[in-house]
Each structure stands twice: as structure tokens, then as C-alpha cells.
VOLOFI-153097 format. One line per field, with one value per residue (C-alpha): residue in one letter; residue number from 1; z, x, y. Coordinates in Angstrom, 2 decimals. Each point is the difference from the previous one (the first is absolute). Layout:
BEGIN
resn <- (a_...);
resi <- (NUM_...);
c3 <- (Z_...);
c1 <- (X_...);
c2 <- (Y_...);
END
This chain:
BEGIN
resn <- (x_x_x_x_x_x_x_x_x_x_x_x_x_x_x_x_x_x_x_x_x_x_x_x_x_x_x_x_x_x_x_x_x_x_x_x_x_x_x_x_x_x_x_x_x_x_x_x_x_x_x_x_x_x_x_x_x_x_x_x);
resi <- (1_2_3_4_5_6_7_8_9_10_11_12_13_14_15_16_17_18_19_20_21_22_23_24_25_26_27_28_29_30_31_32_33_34_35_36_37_38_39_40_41_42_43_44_45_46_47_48_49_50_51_52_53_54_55_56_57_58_59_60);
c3 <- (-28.14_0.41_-3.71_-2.01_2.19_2.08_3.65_2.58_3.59_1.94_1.78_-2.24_-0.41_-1.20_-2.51_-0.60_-0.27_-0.75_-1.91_-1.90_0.61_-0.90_1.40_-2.13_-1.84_1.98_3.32_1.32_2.35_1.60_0.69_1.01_2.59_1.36_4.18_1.67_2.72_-1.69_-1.34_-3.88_-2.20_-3.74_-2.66_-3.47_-2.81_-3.47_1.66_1.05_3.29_0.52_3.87_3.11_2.85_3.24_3.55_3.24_2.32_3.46_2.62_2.83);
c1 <- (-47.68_1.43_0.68_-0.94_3.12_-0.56_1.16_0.32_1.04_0.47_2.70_2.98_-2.10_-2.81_1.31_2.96_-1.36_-3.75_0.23_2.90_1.71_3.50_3.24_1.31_2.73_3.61_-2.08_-0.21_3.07_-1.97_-2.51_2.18_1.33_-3.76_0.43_-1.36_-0.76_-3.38_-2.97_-0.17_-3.19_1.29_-1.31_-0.37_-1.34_-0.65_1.84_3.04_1.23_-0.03_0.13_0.64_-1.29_2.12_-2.14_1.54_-2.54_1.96_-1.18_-2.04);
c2 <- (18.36_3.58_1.47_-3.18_-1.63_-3.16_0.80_-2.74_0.19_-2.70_-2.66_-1.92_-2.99_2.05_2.61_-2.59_-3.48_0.61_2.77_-0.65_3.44_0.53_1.80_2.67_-0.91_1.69_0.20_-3.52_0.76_2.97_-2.90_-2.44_2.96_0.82_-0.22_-3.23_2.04_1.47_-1.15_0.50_1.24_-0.40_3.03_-1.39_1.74_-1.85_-2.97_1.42_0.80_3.94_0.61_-1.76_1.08_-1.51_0.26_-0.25_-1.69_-0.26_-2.63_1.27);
END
């Protein structure tokens, strides 16, 4: 909880599929557009998807 709000961070199936999270409404092409070419960490707050944060994790 940070200021009586819910925050979860996690992967899609976690904030998405166990936690029931949602996609703002008007921003599910900016999710749809999110690079494959990063690892994603989802930011919701009271169940709604606030932040992405994309990763770049390059092969070594």
C-alpha cells in the first residue's frame, strides 16, 4: 500500500490474470505497441495499469 492505494508490480500474467488489473481506457494501443525486444515489469496502482517498465537484457 503506498497512500491507502494498492500497488502491484509484477509480469502480464500476474498483475493481468491473477490480479485482475486493467488497461486504462484510450491506452491499450500504447500496450499493444510495447517492444518485444524487452522484458516487461507492469506498474498498477488500485488495479489499473500506471507504468511499464521495458528492460533490455542482451544475450551474453
Amino acid at each position: 500500500m503506498v497512500e491507502d492505494k494498492k500497488v502491484i508490480i509484477g509480469s502480464a500474467h500476474f498483475v493481468f490474470e491473477d490480479e485482475g488489473c486493467c488497461i486504462p481506457e484510450g491506452e491499450q494501443e500504447k500496450y499493444d505497441a510495447l517492444p518485444a525486444a524487452y522484458s516487461h515489469l507492469y506498474l498498477c496502482i488500485d488495479g489499473e495499469l500506471a507504468a511499464v517498465i521495458c528492460i533490455h537484457d542482451p544475450l551474453r
